[in-house]
TORKOL-4160 file (C-alpha; in steps of 0.2 Angstrom, whole numbers, padded with zeros to 4 digits, m for minus):
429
<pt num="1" X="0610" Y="0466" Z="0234"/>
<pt num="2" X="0615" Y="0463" Z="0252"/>
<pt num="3" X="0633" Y="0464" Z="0255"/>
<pt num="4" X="0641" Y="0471" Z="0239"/>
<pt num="5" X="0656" Y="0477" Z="0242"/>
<pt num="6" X="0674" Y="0483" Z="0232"/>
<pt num="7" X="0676" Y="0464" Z="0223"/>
<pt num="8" X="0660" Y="0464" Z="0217"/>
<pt num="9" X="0661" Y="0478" Z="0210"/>
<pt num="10" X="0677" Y="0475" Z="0202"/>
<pt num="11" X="0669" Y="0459" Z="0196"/>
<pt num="12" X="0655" Y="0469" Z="0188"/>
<pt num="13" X="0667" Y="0482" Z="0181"/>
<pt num="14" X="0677" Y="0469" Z="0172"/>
<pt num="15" X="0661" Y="0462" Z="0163"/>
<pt num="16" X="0663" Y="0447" Z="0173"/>
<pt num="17" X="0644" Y="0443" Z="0179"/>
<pt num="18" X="0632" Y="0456" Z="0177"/>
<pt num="19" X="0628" Y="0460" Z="0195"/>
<pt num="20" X="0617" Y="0474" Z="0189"/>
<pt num="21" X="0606" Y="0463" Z="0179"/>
<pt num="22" X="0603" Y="0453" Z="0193"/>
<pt num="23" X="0597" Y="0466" Z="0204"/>
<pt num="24" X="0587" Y="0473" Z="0193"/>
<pt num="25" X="0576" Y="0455" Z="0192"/>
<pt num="26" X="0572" Y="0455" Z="0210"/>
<pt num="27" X="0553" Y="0459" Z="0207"/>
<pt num="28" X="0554" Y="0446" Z="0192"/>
<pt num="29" X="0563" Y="0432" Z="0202"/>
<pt num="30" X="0548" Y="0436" Z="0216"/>
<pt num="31" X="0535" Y="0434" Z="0203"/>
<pt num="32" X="0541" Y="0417" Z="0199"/>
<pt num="33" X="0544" Y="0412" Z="0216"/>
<pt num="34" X="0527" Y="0416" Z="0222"/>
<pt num="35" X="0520" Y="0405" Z="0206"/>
<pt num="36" X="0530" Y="0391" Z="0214"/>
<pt num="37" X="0523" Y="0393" Z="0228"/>
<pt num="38" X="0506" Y="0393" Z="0223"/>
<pt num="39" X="0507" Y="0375" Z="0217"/>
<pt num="40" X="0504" Y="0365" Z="0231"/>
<pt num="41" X="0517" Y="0351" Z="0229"/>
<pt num="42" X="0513" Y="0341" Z="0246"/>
<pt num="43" X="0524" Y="0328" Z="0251"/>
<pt num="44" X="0520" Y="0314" Z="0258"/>
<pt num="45" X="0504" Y="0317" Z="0248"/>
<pt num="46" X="0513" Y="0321" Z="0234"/>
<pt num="47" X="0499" Y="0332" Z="0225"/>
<pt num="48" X="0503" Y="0343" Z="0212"/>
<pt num="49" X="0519" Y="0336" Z="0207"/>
<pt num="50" X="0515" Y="0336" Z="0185"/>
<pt num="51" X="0508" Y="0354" Z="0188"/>
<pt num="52" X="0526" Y="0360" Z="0197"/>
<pt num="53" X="0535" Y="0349" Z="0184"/>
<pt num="54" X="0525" Y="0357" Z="0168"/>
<pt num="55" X="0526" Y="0374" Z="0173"/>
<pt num="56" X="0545" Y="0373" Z="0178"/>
<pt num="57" X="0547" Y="0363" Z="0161"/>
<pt num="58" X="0539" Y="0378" Z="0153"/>
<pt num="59" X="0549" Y="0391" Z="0161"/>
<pt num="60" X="0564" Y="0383" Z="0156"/>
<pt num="61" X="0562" Y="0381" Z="0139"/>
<pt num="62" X="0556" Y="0398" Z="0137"/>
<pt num="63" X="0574" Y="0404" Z="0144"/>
<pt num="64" X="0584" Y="0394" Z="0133"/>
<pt num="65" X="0589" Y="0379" Z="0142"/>
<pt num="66" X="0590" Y="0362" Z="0135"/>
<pt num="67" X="0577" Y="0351" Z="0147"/>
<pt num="68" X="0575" Y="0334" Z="0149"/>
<pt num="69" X="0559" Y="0326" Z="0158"/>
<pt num="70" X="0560" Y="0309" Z="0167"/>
<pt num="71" X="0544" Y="0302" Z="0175"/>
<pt num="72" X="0545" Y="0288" Z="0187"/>
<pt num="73" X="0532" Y="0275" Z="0191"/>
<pt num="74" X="0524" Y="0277" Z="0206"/>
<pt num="75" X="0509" Y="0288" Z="0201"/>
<pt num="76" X="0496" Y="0292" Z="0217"/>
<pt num="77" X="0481" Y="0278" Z="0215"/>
<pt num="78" X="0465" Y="0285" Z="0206"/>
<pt num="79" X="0474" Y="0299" Z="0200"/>
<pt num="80" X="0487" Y="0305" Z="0185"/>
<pt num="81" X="0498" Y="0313" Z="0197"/>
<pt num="82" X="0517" Y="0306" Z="0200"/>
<pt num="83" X="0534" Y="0311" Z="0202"/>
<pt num="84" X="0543" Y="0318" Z="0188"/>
<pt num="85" X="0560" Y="0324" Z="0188"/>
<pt num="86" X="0566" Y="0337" Z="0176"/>
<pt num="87" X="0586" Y="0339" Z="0169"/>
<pt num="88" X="0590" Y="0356" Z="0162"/>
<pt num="89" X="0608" Y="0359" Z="0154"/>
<pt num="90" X="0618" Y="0375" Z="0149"/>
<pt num="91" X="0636" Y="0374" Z="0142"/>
<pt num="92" X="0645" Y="0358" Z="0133"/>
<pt num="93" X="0656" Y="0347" Z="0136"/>
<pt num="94" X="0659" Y="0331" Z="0147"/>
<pt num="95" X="0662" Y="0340" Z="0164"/>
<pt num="96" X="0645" Y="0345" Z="0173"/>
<pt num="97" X="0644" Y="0356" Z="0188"/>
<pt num="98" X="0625" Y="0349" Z="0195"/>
<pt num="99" X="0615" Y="0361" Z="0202"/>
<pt num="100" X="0601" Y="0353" Z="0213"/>
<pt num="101" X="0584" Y="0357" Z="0221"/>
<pt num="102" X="0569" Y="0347" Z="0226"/>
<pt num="103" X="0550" Y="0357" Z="0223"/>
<pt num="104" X="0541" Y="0346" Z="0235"/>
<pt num="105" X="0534" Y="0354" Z="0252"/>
<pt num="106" X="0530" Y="0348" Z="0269"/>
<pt num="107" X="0510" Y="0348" Z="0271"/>
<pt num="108" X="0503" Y="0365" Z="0275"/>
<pt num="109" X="0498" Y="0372" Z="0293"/>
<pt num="110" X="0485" Y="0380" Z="0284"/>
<pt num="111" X="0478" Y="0382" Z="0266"/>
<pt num="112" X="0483" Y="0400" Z="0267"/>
<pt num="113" X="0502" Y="0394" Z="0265"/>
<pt num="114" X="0500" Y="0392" Z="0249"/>
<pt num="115" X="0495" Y="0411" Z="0246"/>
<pt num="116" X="0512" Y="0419" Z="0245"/>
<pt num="117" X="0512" Y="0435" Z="0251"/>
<pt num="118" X="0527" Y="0451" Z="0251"/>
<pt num="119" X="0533" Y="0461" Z="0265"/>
<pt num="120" X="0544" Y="0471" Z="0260"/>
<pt num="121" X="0560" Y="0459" Z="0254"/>
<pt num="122" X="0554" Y="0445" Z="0262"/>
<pt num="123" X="0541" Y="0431" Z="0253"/>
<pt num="124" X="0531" Y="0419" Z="0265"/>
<pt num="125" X="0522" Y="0403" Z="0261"/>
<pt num="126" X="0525" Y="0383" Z="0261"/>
<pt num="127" X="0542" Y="0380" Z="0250"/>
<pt num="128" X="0547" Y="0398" Z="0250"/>
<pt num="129" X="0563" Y="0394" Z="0261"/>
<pt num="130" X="0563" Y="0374" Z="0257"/>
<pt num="131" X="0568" Y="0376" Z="0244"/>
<pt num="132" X="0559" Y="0383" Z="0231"/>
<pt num="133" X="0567" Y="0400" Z="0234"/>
<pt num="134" X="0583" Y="0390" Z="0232"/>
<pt num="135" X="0576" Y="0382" Z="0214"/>
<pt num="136" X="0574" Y="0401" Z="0209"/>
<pt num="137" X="0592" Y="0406" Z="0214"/>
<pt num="138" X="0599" Y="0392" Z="0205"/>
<pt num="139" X="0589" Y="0396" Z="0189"/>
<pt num="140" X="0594" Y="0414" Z="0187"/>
<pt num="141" X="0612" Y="0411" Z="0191"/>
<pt num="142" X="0613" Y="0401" Z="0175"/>
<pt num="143" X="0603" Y="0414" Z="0167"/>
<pt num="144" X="0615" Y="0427" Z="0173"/>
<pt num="145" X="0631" Y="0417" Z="0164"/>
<pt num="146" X="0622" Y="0416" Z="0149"/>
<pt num="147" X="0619" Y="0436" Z="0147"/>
<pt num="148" X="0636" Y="0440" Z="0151"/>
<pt num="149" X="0640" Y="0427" Z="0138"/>
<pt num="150" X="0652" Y="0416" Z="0152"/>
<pt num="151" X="0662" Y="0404" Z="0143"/>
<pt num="152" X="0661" Y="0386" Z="0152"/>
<pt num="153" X="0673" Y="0373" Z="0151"/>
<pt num="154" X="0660" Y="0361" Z="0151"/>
<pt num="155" X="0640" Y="0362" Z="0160"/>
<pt num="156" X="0630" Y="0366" Z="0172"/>
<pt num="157" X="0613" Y="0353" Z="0176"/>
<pt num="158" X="0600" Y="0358" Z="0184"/>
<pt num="159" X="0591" Y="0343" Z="0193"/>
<pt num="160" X="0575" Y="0348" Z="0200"/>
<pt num="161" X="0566" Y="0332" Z="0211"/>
<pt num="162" X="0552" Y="0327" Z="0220"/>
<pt num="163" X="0548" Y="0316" Z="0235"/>
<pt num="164" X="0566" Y="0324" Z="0244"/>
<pt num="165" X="0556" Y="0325" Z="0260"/>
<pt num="166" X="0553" Y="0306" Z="0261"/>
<pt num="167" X="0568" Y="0300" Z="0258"/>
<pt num="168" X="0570" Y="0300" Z="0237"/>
<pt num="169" X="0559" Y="0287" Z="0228"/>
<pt num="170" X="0555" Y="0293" Z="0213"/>
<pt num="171" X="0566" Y="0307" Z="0213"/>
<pt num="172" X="0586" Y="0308" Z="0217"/>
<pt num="173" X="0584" Y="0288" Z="0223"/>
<pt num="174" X="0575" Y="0282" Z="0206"/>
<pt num="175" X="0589" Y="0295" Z="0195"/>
<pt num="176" X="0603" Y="0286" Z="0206"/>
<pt num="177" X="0599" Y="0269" Z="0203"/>
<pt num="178" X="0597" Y="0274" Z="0185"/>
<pt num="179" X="0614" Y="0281" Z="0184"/>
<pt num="180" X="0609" Y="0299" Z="0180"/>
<pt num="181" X="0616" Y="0308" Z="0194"/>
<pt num="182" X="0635" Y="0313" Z="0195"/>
<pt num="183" X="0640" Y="0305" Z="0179"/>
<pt num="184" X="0655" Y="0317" Z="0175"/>
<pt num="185" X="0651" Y="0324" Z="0190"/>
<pt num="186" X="0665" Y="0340" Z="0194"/>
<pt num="187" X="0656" Y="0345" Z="0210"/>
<pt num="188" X="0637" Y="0349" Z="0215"/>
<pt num="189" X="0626" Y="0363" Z="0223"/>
<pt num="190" X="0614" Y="0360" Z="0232"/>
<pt num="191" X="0603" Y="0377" Z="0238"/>
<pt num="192" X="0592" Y="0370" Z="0251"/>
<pt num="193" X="0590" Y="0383" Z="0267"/>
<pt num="194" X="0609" Y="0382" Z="0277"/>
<pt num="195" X="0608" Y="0398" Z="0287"/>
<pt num="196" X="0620" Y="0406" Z="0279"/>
<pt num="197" X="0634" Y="0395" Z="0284"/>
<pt num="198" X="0641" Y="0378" Z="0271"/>
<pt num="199" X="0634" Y="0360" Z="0275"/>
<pt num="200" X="0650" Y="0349" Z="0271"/>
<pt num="201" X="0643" Y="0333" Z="0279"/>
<pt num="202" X="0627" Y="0326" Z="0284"/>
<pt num="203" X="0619" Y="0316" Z="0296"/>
<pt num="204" X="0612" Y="0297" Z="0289"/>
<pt num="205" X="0595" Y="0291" Z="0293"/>
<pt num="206" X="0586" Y="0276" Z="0295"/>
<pt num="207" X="0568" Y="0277" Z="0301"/>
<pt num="208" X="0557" Y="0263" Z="0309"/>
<pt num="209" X="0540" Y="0261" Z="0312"/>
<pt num="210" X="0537" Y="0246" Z="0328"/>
<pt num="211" X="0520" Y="0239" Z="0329"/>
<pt num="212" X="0517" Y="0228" Z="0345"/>
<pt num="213" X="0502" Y="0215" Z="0345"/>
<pt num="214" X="0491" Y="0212" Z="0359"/>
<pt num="215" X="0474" Y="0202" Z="0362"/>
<pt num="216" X="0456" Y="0213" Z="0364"/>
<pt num="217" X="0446" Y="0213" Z="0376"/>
<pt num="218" X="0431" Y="0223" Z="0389"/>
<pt num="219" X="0442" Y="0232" Z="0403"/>
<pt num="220" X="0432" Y="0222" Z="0416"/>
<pt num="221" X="0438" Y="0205" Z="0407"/>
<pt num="222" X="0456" Y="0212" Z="0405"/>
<pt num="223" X="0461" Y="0194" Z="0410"/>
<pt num="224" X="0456" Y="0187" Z="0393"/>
<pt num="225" X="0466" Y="0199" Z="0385"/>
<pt num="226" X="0484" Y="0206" Z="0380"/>
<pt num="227" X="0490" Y="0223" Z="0383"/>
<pt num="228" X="0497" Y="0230" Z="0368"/>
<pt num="229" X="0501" Y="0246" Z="0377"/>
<pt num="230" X="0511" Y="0238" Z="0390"/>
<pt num="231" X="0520" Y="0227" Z="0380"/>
<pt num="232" X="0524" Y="0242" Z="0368"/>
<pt num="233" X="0533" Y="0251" Z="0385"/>
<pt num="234" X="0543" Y="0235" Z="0387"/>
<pt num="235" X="0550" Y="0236" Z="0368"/>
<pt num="236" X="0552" Y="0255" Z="0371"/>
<pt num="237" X="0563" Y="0251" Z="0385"/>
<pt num="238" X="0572" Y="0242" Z="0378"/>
<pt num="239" X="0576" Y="0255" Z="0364"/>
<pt num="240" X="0579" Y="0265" Z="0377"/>
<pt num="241" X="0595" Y="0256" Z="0384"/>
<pt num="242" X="0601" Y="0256" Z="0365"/>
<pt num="243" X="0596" Y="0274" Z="0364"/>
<pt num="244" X="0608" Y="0279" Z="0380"/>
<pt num="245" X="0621" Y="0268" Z="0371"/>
<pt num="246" X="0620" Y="0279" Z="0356"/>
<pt num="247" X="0620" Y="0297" Z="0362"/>
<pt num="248" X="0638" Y="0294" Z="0370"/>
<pt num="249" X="0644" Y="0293" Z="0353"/>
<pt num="250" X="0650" Y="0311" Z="0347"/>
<pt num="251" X="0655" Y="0318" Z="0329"/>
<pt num="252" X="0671" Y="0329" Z="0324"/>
<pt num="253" X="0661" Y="0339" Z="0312"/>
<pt num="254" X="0656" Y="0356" Z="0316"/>
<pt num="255" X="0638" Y="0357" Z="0321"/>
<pt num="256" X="0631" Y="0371" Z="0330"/>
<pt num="257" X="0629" Y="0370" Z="0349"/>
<pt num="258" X="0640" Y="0355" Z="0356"/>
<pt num="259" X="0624" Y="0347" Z="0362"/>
<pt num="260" X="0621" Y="0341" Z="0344"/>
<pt num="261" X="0636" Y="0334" Z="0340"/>
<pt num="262" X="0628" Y="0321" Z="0350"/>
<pt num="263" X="0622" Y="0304" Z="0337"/>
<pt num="264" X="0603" Y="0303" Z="0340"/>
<pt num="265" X="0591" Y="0291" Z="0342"/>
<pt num="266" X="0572" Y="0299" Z="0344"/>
<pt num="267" X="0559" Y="0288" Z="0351"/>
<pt num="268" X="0540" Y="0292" Z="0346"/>
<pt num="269" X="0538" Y="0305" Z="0334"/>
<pt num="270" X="0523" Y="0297" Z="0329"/>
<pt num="271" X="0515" Y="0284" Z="0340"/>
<pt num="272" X="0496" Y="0278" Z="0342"/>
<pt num="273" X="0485" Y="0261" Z="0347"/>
<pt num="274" X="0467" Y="0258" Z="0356"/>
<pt num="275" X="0451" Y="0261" Z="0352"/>
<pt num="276" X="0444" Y="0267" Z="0367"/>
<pt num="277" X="0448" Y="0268" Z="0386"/>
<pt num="278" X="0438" Y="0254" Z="0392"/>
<pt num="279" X="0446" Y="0241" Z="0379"/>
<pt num="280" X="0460" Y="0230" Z="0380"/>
<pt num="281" X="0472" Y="0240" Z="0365"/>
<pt num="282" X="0473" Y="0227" Z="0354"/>
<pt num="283" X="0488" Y="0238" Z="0343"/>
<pt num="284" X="0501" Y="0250" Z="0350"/>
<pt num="285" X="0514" Y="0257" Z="0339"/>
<pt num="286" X="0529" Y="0270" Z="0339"/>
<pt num="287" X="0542" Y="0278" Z="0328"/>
<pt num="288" X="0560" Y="0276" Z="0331"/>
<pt num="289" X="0570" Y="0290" Z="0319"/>
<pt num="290" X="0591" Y="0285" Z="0320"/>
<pt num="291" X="0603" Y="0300" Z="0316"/>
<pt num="292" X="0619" Y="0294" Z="0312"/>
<pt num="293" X="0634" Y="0304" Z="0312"/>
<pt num="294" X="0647" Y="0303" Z="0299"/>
<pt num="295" X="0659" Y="0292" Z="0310"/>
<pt num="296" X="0648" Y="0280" Z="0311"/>
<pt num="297" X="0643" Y="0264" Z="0300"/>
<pt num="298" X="0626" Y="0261" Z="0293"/>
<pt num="299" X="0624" Y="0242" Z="0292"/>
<pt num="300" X="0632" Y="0241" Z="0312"/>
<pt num="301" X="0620" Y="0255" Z="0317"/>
<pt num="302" X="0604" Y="0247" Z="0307"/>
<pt num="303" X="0610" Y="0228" Z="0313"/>
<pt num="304" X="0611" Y="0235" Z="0332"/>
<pt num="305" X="0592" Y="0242" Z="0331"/>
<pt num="306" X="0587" Y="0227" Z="0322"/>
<pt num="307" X="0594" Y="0216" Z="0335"/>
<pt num="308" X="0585" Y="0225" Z="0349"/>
<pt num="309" X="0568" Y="0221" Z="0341"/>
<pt num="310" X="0572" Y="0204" Z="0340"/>
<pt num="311" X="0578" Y="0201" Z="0356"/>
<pt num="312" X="0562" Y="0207" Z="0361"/>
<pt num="313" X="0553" Y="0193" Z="0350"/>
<pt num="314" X="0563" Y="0181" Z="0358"/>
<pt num="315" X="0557" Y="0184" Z="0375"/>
<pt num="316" X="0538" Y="0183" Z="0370"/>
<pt num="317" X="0533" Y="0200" Z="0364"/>
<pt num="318" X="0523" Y="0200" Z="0348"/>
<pt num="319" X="0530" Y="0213" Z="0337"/>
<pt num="320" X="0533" Y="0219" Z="0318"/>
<pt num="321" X="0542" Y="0233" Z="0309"/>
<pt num="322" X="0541" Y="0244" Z="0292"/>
<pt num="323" X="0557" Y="0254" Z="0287"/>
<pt num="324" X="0551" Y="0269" Z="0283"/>
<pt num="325" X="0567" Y="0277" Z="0277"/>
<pt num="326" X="0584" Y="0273" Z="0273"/>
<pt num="327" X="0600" Y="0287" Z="0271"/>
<pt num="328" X="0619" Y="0288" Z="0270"/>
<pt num="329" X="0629" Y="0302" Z="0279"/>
<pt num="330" X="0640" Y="0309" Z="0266"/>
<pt num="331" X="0658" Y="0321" Z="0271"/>
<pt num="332" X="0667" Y="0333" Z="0260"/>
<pt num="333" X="0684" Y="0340" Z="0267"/>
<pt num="334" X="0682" Y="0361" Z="0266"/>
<pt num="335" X="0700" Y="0362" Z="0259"/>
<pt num="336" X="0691" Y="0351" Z="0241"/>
<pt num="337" X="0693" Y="0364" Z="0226"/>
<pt num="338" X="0674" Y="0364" Z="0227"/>
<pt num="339" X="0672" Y="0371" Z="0246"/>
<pt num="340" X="0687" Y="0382" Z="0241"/>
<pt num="341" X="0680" Y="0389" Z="0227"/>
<pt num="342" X="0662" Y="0392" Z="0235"/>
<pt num="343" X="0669" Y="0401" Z="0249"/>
<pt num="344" X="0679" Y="0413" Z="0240"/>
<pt num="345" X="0663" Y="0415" Z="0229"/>
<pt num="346" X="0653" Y="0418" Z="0246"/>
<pt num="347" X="0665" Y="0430" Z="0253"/>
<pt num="348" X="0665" Y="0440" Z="0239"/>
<pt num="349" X="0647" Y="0444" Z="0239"/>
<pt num="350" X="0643" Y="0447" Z="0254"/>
<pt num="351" X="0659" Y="0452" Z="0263"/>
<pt num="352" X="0660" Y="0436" Z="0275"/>
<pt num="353" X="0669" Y="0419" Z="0274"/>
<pt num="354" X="0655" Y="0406" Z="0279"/>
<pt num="355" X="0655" Y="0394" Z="0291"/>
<pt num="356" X="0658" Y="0375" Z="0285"/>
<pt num="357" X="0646" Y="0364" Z="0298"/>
<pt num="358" X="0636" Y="0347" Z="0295"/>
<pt num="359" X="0618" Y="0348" Z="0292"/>
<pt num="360" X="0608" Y="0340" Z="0309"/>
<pt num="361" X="0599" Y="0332" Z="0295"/>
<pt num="362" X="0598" Y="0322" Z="0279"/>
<pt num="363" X="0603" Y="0329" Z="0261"/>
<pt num="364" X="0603" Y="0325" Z="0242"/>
<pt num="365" X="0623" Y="0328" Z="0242"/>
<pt num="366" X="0625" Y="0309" Z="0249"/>
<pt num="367" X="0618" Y="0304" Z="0231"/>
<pt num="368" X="0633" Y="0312" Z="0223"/>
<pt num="369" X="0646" Y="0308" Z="0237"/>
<pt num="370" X="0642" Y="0291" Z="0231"/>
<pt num="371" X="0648" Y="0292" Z="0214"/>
<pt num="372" X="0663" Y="0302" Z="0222"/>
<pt num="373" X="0659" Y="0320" Z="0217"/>
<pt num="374" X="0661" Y="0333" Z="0231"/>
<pt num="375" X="0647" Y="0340" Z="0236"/>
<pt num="376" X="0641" Y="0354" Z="0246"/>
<pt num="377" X="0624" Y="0364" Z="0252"/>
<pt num="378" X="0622" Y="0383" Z="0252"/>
<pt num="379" X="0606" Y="0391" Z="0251"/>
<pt num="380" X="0595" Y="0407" Z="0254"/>
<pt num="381" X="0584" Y="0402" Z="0268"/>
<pt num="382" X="0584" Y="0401" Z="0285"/>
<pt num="383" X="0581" Y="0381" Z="0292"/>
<pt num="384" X="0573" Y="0388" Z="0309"/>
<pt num="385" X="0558" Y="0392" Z="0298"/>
<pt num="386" X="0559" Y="0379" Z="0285"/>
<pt num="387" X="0542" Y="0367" Z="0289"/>
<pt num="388" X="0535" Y="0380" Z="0301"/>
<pt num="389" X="0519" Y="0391" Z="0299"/>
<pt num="390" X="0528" Y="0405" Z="0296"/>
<pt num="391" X="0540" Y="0401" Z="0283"/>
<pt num="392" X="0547" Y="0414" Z="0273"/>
<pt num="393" X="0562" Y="0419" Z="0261"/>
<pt num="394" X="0574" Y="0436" Z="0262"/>
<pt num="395" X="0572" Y="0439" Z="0242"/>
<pt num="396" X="0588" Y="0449" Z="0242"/>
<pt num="397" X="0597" Y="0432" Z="0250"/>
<pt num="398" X="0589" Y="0424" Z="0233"/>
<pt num="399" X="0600" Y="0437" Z="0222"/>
<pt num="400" X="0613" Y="0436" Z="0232"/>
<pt num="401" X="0613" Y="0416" Z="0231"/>
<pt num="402" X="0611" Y="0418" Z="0213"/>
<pt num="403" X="0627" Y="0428" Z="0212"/>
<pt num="404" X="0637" Y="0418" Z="0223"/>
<pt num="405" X="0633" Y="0401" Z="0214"/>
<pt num="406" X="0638" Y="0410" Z="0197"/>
<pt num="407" X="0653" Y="0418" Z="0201"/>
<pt num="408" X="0657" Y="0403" Z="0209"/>
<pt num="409" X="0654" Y="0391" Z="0192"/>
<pt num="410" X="0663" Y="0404" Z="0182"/>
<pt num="411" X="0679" Y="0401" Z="0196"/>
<pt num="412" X="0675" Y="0380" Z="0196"/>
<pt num="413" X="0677" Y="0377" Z="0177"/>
<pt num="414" X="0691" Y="0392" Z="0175"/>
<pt num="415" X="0700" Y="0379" Z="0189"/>
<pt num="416" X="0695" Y="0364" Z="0180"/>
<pt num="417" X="0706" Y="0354" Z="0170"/>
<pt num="418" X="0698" Y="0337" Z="0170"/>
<pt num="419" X="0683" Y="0327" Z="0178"/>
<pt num="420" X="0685" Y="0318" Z="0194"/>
<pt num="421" X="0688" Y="0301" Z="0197"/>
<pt num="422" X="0687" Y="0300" Z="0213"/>
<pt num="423" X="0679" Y="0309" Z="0227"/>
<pt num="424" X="0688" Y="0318" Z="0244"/>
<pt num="425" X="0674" Y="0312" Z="0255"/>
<pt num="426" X="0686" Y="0312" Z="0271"/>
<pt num="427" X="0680" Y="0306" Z="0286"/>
<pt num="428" X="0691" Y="0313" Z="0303"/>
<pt num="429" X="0694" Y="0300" Z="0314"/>
């Protein structure tokens, strides 16, 4: 394992985790892994999503743990397929420690993706970095307290979801609004690709898509008709004043290179209209994509956006829009018992205190953060190659994520006195 060192050791030595046993699994925790892979779990075409969910059902049961499978309406049309979430327990008692992890993918580059394939310790293919190589760590950490027999003052759920990539319906958004997430909640874990460094905070999110209407006509009879195209770059500069508004605001969280702690508004990431160069486009449309940094409030910063469009209909532009998603920014101080706790846990493994930044991005933590349990990401992969056509997992960061998330929910519930109440989800000012 990468970065054992004298208190691992010790660790081992004292019969506390088997760290041995762990290594030893590396070519078994591939094998699975590489399964995973191989199922195709495509999101926003959310294929696949029963095979994932009946093979990880399968798997779990066979190991032991207690699994519980909830299936949400929404399957696709002309098919049997639809999300399924899946609930996996080890340990009693009231306090839960969740464990959390999404098996959808983002579409493929190229078929070819969903081919794992080994190089040495490192496994490529769609998922192995977000996050299926993170669904594996989590599962053998569990399975590595019970064969050393760890005694928890309470459980640890493993959540597995779909539908993360586009927001959560049907997955963590459908389990939230049914109350199943967080309930006792003493913390969560969530394993998606961090880079080696902690994800305290998040970004929120709200995504538009802006359709502007015009007339149709021949080019040589452009008279008769109404530029949609045109009138789209009016609305677009519009946005744009708002956009230069928005980028002065700054966050206080850590975050990478100073440029990002920049609050974003991105204009086009998809856009499209016309029919062909000699006709009058008759559609235009764009994407706006708002990033909102901790700091900020969500109803102000959608209201602002909203008002723009409107504005714009008030001075005689035709024009509708679909929210395409919506997502809180969530915070958890470093100093919570939680981040504490996974720090040691990380330090101890591999010989360095990590890093405690916000994610540029959305996460799954902001469902718990909502029921006030802290909560904190830390995974195996490496997000510069997380959606990409090369994406790939280092296996030895899966067994060493694995260790560190046990050691760490032996520490949590050896701390643990009662469940929370309420959350630390400080915000600096």
């Amino acid at each position: 394992m990468l970065g054992m060192n004298k208190r691992v050791r010790e660790a081992e030595a004292k019969g506390s985790l088997p760290m041995e046993w762990l290594r030893q699994r590396e070519e078994e925790m591939t094998a699975l892994l590489a399964e995973l892979v191989a199922i195709p779990t495509e999101n926003p075409l959310a294929r696949n999503y029963r095979v994932c969910a009946d093979f990880l059902e399968k798997r779990l049961r066979q190991y032991g743990l207690e699994c519980e499978r909830l299936e949400a309406d929404g399957a696709k049309e002309g098919t049997d397929d639809g999300p399924v979430c899946l609930i996996a327990s080890h340990g009693q008692g009231e306090r839960v420690l969740y464990f959390h992890g999404h098996y959808d993918v983002v579409p493929a580059q190229s078929r070819e993706q969903f081919q794992p394939s080994r190089k040495d310790h490192f496994l490529f293919g769609r998922g192995s970095c977000d996050m299926k190589g993170g669904i594996v760590a989590m599962l053998y950490a569990i399975l590595a307290l019970k064969e050393c027999g760890a005694e928890l003052n309470g459980q640890i759920a493993l959540t597995l979801v779909p539908n993360e990539e586009t927001g959560g319906e049907g997955g963590s958004a459908w389990l939230a609004a049914r109350g199943r997430l967080g309930r006792g909640g003493i913390g969560m874990l969530l394993a998606e690709p961090t880079s080696g460094v902690v994800w305290n905070a998040n970004r929120g999110a709200i995504s538009l898509r802006v359709r502007v209407l015009g007339k149709s006509a021949h080019v040589g009879l452009q008279h008769q008709g109404e530029n949609a195209f045109e009138r789209m770059v009016q609305v677009v500069e519009r946005v744009q004043e708002l956009k230069r508004e928005v980028e002065q605001k700054t966050t206080g969280y850590n975050i990478g290179a100073d440029q990002a702690r920049r609050s974003i508004l991105m204009l086009g990431g998809e856009s499209g209209g016309g029919t062909n160069f000699n006709v009058v486009p008759e559609e235009c449309w764009f994407t706006i994509d708002r990033r909102i940094n901790p700091e900020e409030n969500m109803e102000e910063e959608k209201s602002r956006i909203i008002a723009t469009l409107e504005s714009c209909k008030r001075e005689g532009l035709r024009l509708e829009w679909q929210i395409l998603q919506e997502g809180r920014s969530s915070a958890c101080s470093e100093e919570e018992a939680l981040g504490s706790a996974l720090a040691r846990s990380v330090r101890t493994v591999t010989g360095v205190a990590p890093r405690f930044e916000m994610c540029p991005g959305l996460l799954e933590t902001r469902f718990y953060a909502a029921e006030s349990v802290p909560a904190y990401a830390y995974g195996p992969g490496m997000l510069s190659v997380a959606h990409g056509p090369n994406e790939y997992v280092d296996l030895r960061k899966i067994i060493d994520c694995a260790a560190i998330y046990a050691l760490h929910s032996h520490a949590r519930y050896s701390q643990c006195a009662a469940p929370r109440s309420t959350g630390n989800m400080d915000v600096p000012k």
